[in-house]
C-alpha positions, 0 to 999 in steps of 0.5 A, a space after each residue: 551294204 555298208 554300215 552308216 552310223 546315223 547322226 548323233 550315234 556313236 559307234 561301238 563295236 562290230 560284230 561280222 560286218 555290222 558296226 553297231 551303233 548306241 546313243 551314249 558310250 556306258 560299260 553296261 552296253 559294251 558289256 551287253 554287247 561284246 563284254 561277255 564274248 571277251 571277258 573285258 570293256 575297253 572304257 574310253 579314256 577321257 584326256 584335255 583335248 588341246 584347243 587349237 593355236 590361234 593365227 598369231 600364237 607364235 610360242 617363244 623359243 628357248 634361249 631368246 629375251 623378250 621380244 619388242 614389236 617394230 613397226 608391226 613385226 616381232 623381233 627378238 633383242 639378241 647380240 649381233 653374234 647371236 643374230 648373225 648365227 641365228 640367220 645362218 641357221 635359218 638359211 640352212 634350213 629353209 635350203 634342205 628342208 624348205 617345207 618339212 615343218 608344215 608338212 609334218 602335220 600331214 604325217 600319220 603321226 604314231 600318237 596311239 600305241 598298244 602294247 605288244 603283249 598286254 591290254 596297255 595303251 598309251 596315247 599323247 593328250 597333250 603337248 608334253 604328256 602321255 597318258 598309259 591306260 592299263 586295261 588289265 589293272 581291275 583297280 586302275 581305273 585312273 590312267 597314269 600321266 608320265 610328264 617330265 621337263 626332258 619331255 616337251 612337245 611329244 609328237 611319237 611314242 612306241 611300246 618296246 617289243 620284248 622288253 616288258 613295260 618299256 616305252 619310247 617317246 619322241 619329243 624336242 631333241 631327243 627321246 625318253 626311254 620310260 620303263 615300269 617299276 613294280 613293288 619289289 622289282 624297281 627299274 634300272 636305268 641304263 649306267 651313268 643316267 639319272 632315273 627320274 620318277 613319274 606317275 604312280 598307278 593307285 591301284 597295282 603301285 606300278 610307277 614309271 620311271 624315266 631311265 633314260 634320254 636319248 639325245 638326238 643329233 643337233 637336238 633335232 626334235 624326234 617326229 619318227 620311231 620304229 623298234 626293231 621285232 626283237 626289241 633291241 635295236 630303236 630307229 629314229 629320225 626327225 624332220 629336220 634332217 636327213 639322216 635317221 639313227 639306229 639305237 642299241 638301246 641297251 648301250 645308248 649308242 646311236 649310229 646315223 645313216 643317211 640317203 638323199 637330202 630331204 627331212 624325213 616324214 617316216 619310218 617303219 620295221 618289217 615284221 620280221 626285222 629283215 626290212 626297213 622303210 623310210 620316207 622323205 618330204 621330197 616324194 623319195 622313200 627307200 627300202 633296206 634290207 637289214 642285213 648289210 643295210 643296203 638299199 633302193 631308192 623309189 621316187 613318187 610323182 604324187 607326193 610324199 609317203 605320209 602313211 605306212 604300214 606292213 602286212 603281218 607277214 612283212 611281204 608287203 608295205 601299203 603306202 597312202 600318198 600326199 596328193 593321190 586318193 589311191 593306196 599303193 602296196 610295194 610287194 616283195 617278189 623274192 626273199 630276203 635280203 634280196 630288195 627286188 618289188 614292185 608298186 601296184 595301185 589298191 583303189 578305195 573308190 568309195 572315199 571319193 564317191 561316197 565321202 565327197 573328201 579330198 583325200 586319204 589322211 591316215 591308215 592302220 592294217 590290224 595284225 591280221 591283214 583283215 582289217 583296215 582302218 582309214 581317215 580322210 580329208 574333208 567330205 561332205 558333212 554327213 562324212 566329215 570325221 568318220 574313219 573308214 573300216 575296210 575288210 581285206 584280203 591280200 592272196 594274191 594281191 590286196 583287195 578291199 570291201 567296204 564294211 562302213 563308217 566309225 563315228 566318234 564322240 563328243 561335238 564334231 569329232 575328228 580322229 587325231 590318230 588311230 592304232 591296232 593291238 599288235 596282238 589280240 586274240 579274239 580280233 582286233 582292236 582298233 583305239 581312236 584319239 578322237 579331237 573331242 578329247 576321248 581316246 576310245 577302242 573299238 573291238 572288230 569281232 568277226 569269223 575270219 575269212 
C-alpha cells in the first residue's frame, strides 16, 4: 500500500518502500534514521521564498523613461523612431512566438542541480541569485550566494560534468560560467574576459568567481541548458527563438542550429553524447544524433513537451506532455547514430484516481532508472502539493508501482522544482525547492530490484 504522509508530517527519507514521516525536520532524527547508514545529514537549506507577483506588478523594462498613465493605460515616453522599432518588434514576436513567454511556466525548469561527482547542490532562490550548498564542507554550514549584475532573472543552472566545480547559469541574454577558486589554486577565466568575484565560503575559503559571459544571440534570455557527457560542449536555447546554440565553452564560441519556427521550451543530452532532444511550444520535438547533427522531427497532439529526461543508459527518453496525464517514453530501436524510435504510453493511473489533479507538472528519473519523482496540478486538497514516488522498472518496457507521497515544509508547500544526484552511491537523492522557502533531499534507500 502506498505511503500517505498524514496532515501536518513531513517527510523525511524512504527506507524500502516506506516513506517515513516526522513532526519536525531536526539533524538528530535524520541521523537516527538514515545518518548512520550514509555517514552525512542533508540539512535543509532555508533560502527567501519570492512572494508571488501581484495582477498589475509589470516590472520596468531597461532602456525605457518613466511611464505616464493616459486614460487608464501605461505608456512609455519614447522618441517616434523608438516606438516605431519598438512596435516592429513586437509584431515579430507575437507572429513566431505568439504564447511561449506564459507557456514558460509550464516548463520543468532546472532550478535545482546536484553536482556530478560531489555532495554539491545549487538551487535558484530568487530571481537574480544562486545559492551553492556544500554537503562535504564540515565547516561550511552557511551556503554561498553568487549574485553578480550580469546575473538577472535566472531561470536555468547546470553543474559542468568533468570540469571540477564549474556551473552554468542561464539568465537574461546570456549565460554565466561560474568556477570555483581555492587557496592556492585560483580560477582562470577564459582569454579576454574579466573575472568577477562572488562569494566567499567561510569555512574551506573556497570563492566563486564568475570567468566568463556567454552572450546569447540578440540578448534573448537563456530558459534551456544541457552540457555535453564529456563536459565540453554546453547547449542552450531560449524561448524567444527558434534556434538553440552549442558552445565549446573552453573558446567561448557558439554555433546556432536551427529546426522549425517555434520558441524552444527544452533540451536534454543523452547520456552517452550519442543523442540530443529538443522540444518547442508548438507540440513539435526532435531527435538528433550528434554525430553528423542530423535529425527527425516528431509532432504530438497533446500538447507541448514540458518535461524530459533520459534513462541512465540513454535507450530512451520519457517525456510528460502539456495537456495529457499519461507519460510517453520514445525507445530507441537500433544503435547509434541510427534515429530509428518508437513512442509508447506509460500510464500513471493513480494521478488522476488518487489525487483528483489536473495533470502531470514535473518529473525526475534518478540515475538509476528505479526512481521517479512526479508532481502534478491541482488535486484535492489532502494531495495538493505532494510529489509522487514511483518504483520503476524499464526491462522490456517501463512500468511503474506506486510507492507514496512526499510532503514538504512550511504553510502549504508546493514544489518549485526537484532533481536527482547524478551519482550517489548508496541510492538516490531526491532535493526539492519547496514555495515554503526551503530546499530539502530526501535520500531513497532501498534493495534494488
Amino acid at each position: 500500500m502506498a505511503s500517505f504522509p498524514p496532515p501536518g508530517s513531513l517527510t523525511l527519507c524512504e527506507l524500502n518502500r516506506d516513506l517515513i514521516t516526522v513532526d519536525a525536520l531536526t539533524d538528530d532524527r535524520a541521523n537516527q534514521t538514515y545518518g548512520k547508514l550514509l555517514g552525512l545529514v542533508f540539512s535543509p537549506v532555508p533560502f527567501q521564498s519570492p512572494p508571488p507577483p501581484l495582477e498589475n506588478d509589470v516590472p520596468e523594462q531597461e532602456g525605457t523613461t518613466p511611464t505616464t498613465a493616459i486614460a487608464g493605460e501605461t505608456v512609455s515616453r519614447k522618441g517616434p523612431v523608438a516606438l516605431l522599432q519598438g512596435i516592429v518588434n513586437e509584431c515579430l514576436r507575437r507572429l513566431f512566438y505568439p504564447n511561449d513567454v506564459h507557456l514558460l511556466p509550464e516548463v520543468n525548469l532546472q532550478g535545482v542541480s546536484w553536482h556530478l561527482n560531489k555532495h554539491i547542490i545549487a538551487f535558484i532562490p530568487g530571481p537574480n541569485q544562486v545559492l551553492v550548498r556544500d554537503y562535504e564542507d564540515p565547516d561550511g554550514k552557511d551556503s554561498i550566494i553568487l549574485t553578480n549584475e550580469s546575473q538577472r532573472d535566472v531561470k536555468v543552472l547546470e553543474w559542468r560534468p568533468n570540469g571540477g566545480r564549474m556551473l552554468a547559469v542561464g539568465c537574461k541574454s546570456g549565460i554565466c560560467i561560474w568556477s570555483a577558486s581555492y587557496p592556492g589554486n585560483a580560477a582562470s577565466a577564459r582569454s579576454g574576459t574579466i573575472s568577477f568575484v562572488g562569494s566567499l565560503s567561510r569555512g574551506s575559503g573556497i570563492r566563486y568567481l564568475l570567468v566568463d559571459f556567454l552572450r546569447s544571440q540578440n540578448d534573448e534570455h537563456v530558459s534551456a541548458l544541457t552540457w555535453s557527457p564529456d563536459g565540453r560542449y554546453l547547449a542552450s536555447a531560449s524561448y524567444e527563438s527558434s534556434s538553440f546554440t552549442v558552445w565549446d565553452v573552453a573558446q567561448g564560441v557558439g554555433t546556432p542550429i536551427r529546426r522549425g519556427l517555434g520558441g524552444i521550451s527544452m533540451l536534454k543530452w543523452s547520456p552517452t553524447g550519442d543523442y540530443f532532444f529538443a522540444s518547442k511550444f508548438d507540440g513539435t520535438f526532435y531527435l538528433w544524433e550528434t554525430n553528423t547533427w542530423t535529425s527527425e522531427q516528431w509532432s504530438s497532439s497533446s500538447g507541448f513537451v514540458k518535461c524530459a529526461t533520459w534513462d541512465p543508459d540513454g535507450r530512451m527518453i520519457l517525456l510528460a506532455f502539456s495537456k495529457s496525464s499519461t507519460l510517453g517514453s520514445v525507445h530507441f530501436a537500433s544503435k547509434p547514430p541510427l534515429l530509428d524510435a518508437h513512442l509508447l504510453p506509460v500510464d500513471l493511473p493513480e494521478i488522476l484516481s488518487l489525487t483528483g489533479s489536473q495533470g502531470i507538472e514535473k518529473i525526475a528519473w534518478d540515475n538509476s532508472g528505479e526512481r521517479l519523482a512526479v508532481s502534478f496540478k491541482g488535486g484535492d486538497d489532502v494531495y495538493s502539493g505532494l510529489i509522487a514516488i514511483y518504483d520503476t522498472r524499464r526491462i522490456p518496457l517501463i512500468s511503474t508501482s506506486l510507492i507514496g507521497f512526499i510532503r514538504g515544509p512550511g504553510d502549504n508547500p508546493k514544489p518549485i522544482s526537484f532533481s536527482f544526484h547524478g551519482k550517489f552511491k548508496q541510492g538516490p537523492l531526491l532535493s526539492v525547492c519547496w514555495s515554503s522557502g526551503f530546499c530539502c533531499t530526501y535520500p531513497l534507500l532501498f534493495r534494488s530490484h
